[in-house]
Steps between C-alpha positions, in 0.01 A plus 500: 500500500712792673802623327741765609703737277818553681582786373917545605791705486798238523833603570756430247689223507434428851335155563476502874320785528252427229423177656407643832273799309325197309421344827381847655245514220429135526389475879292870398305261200538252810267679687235612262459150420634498170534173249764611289749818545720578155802732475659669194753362230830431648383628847786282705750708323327777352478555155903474361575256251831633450521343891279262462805197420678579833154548721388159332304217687468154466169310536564325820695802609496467911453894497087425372411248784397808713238549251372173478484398850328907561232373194462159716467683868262744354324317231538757238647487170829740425584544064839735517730580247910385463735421272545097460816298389398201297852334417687747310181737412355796695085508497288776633266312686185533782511264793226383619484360855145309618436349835603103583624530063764464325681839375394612142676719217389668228737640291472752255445339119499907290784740596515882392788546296732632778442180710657298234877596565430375864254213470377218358107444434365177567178312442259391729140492575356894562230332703447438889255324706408656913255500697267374181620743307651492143778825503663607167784649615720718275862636627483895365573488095369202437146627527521697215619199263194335340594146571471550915166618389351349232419126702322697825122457337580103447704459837192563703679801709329634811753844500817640389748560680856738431802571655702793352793727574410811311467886468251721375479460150501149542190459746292750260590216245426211739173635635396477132568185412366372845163663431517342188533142625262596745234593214573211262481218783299660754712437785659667781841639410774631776836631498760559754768749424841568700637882593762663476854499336538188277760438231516847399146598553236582754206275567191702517300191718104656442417096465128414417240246474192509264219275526358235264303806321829713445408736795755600689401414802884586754824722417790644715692747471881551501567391877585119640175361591258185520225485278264222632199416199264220572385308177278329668 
């Protein structure tokens, strides 16, 4: 399986111009032949959850379609980041778009104490099924909370996979704990991290992958970029 990091610097607050930067790095992952491309936490809005209620999407928001039918046309699979409105609640969540499927959601089930003034956590399965695969997919903080971990050895996972917003403290933490998981389960682990200014801080990007002996085996470094890693 192919997988692209989309590593991203999305402008704040402004919707239309993320969309059309997620499609530039979609038709690039397009063209290497890439299964699956993945983008950062939140990266339709950027990283604001003091925003995040006003920039809010719906599921069958008309504004995705582009994605789906680009997914369809191009037969590759697009995870990206928004903020959802479920009824009266606001979810971070990933949407996943396949070819000829249904849209998917995963929303994020652990929040980081300053998420909890904005959103609501909600539970769902951790666990997705392409190309053959089995993905455990973790939306930034929740990877460091035991329960998103503990079930990976019984859940028969063929890689981890993150999507963050975070700066440099944070990915010294997070390449830690994904080496760990790495270690314990002996599977790949990758992360995708956004740049620039976000709620107050500066994304750092440098996103990674190790391999299913803790190796790191890809990084980047603090400019937008597409890091293609074939798990095959």
């Amino acid at each position: 399986m192919k997988i692209a990091l989309a590593q991203i610097r999305s402008r704040i607050g402004n919707i239309d111009d993320n969309i059309k930067k997620h499609l530039d790095f979609a038709k690039k992952a397009s063209k290497q032949k890439v299964d699956l491309i993945v983008f950062p936490e939140l990266s339709l809005t950027n990283y604001e959850p003091s925003m995040a209620k006003s920039l809010a999407f719906h599921r069958d928001d008309k504004r995705l379609n582009i994605f789906k039918e680009f997914s369809t046309k191009n037969d590759i699979s697009i995870a990206l980041g928004l903020p959802i409105k479920l009824d009266t609640k606001l979810h971070i969540a990933m949407a996943i778009f396949e070819p000829n499927m249904e849209n998917r959601f995963y929303y994020k089930q652990f929040l980081h104490s300053d998420e909890i003034h904005f959103f609501q956590p909600k539970s769902n399965s951790s666990v997705i099924e392409l190309q053959q695969k089995r993905i455990k997919l973790a939306i930034c903080y929740e990877f460091f909370v035991q329960e998103q971990r503990e079930d990976i050895a019984s859940e028969n996972i063929d890689f981890f996979l993150a999507s963050v917003a975070k700066p440099q403290i944070g990915m010294k933490k997070a390449k830690n704990e994904l080496k760990m998981i790495s270690e314990k389960n002996k599977i790949p682990t990758l992360l995708v991290n956004a740049i620039g200014k976000a709620d107050g801080m500066i994304c750092c990007g440098k996103s990674f992958a190790f391999n299913e002996n803790a190796e790191k085996i890809e990084f980047l470094n603090e400019e937008e970029y597409l890091l293609i890693i074939n798990l095959e």
